[in-house]
FIBA-514747 format. One record per residue (C-alpha): x, y, z; residue number from 0. Coordinates in Angstrom, 3 decimals, decimal comma, padded with zeros to 6 digits, m for minus. Layout:
# residues N
{atom {X; Y; Z}; NUM} ...
# end
This chain:
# residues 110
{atom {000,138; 009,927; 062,931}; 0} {atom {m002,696; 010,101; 060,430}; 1} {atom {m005,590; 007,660; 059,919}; 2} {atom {m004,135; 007,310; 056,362}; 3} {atom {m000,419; 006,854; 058,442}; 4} {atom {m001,811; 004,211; 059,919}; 5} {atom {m003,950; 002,485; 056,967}; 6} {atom {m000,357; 002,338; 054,856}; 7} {atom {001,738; 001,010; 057,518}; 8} {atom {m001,113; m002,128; 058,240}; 9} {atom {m001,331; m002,216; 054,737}; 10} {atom {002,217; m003,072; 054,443}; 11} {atom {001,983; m005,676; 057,206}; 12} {atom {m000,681; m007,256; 056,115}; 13} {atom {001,178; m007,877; 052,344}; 14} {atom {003,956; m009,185; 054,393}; 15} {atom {001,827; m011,521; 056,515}; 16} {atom {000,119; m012,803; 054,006}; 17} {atom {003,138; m013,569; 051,807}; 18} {atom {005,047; m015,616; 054,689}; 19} {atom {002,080; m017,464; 055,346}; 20} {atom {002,235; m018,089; 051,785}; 21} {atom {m001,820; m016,558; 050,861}; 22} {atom {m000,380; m014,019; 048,123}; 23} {atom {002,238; m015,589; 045,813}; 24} {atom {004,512; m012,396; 045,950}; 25} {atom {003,976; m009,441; 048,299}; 26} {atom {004,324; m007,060; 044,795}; 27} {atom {000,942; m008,955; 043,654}; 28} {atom {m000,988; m007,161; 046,688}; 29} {atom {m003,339; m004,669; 045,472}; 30} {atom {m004,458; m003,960; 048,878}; 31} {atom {m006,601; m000,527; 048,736}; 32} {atom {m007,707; 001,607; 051,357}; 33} {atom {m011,483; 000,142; 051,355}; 34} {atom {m010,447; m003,506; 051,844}; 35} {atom {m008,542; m002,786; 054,826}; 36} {atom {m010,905; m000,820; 056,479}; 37} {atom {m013,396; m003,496; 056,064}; 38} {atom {m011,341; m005,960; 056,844}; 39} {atom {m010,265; m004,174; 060,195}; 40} {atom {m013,834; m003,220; 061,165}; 41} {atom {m015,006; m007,154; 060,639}; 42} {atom {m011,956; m008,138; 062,577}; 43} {atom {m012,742; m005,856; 065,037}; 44} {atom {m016,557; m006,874; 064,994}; 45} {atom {m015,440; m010,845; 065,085}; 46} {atom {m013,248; m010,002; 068,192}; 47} {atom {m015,807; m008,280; 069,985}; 48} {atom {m018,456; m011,010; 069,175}; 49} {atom {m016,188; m013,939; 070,273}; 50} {atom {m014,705; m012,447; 073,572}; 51} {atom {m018,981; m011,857; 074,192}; 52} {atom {m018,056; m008,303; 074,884}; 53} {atom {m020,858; m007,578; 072,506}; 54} {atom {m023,718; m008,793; 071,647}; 55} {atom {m023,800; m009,840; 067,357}; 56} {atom {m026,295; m006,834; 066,678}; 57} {atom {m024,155; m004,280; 068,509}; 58} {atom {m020,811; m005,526; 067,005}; 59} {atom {m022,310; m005,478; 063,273}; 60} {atom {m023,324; m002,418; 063,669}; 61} {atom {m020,503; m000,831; 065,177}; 62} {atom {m018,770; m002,218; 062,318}; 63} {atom {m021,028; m000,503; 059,470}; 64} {atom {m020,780; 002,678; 061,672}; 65} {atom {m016,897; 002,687; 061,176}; 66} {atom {m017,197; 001,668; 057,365}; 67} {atom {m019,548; 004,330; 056,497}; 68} {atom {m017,579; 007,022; 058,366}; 69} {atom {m014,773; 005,798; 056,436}; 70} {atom {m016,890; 006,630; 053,380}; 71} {atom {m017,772; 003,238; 052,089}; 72} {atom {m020,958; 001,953; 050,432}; 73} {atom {m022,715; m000,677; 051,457}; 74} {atom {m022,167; m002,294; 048,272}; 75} {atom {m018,313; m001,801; 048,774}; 76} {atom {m018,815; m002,913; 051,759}; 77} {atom {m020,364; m006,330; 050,035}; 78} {atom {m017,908; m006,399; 047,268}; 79} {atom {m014,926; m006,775; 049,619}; 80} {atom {m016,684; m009,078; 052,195}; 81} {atom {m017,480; m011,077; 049,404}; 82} {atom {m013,958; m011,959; 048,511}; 83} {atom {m012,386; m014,771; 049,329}; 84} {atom {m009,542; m013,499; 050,516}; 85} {atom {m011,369; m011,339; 053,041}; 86} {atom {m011,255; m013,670; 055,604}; 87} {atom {m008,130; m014,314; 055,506}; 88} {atom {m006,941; m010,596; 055,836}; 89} {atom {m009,609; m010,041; 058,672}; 90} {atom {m007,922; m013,081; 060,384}; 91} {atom {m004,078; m011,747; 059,591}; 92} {atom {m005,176; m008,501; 061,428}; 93} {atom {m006,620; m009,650; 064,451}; 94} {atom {m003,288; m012,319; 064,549}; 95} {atom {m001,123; m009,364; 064,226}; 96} {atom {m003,469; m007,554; 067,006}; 97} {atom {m001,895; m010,558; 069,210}; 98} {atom {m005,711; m012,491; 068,822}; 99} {atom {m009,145; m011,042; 069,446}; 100} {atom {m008,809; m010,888; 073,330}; 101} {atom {m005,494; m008,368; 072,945}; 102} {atom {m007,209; m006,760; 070,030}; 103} {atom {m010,506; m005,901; 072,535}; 104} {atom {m007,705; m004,964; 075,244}; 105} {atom {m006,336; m002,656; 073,322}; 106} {atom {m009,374; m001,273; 071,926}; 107} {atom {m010,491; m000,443; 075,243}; 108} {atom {m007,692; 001,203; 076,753}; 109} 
# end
């Protein structure tokens, strides 16, 4: 499975979270691209790290821009999506779906 494999299929469970928890008023009205869920992921992913104190704020930021760059994404990307309001509430859909931050830093681990 691809990175890309893998960036559709959250992409599609993340437009179905969202729409049961009723954040998006249709699942069709998702214009979820590739950039917003990889920020998303890496701030979840950051967030997790920070809360479970398995990093310190400083390494868990910037293990986060790490994976964002690599990904190919500005910094001003970057700002654009973290800037939306909605980002927050896809960060926290994809740690829930990760089965909360200490699963998600289980299974990052492993």
């Amino acid at each position: 499975m691809t990175p890309s494999d893998l960036r559709q299929g959250f992409k599609r469970l993340l437009i179905s979270a969202l729409a049961l928890n009723g954040l998006l008023a249709t699942p069709a009205s998702a214009e979820l691209d590739d950039t917003t869920i990889s920020v998303a992921v890496a701030q979840g992913n950051a967030h997790c790290l920070i809360e479970t104190k398995s990093m310190s704020v400083d390494e868990a930021l910037s293990m986060a821009k790490a994976f964002i760059a690599s990904d190919g994404i500005s910094d001003k990307a970057r700002d654009a999506v973290t800037s939306k309001p909605e980002c927050s509430d896809l960060m926290s859909a994809y740690i829930a779906d990760q089965g909360g931050c200490a699963a998600l830093v289980k299974q990052r681990r492993q």
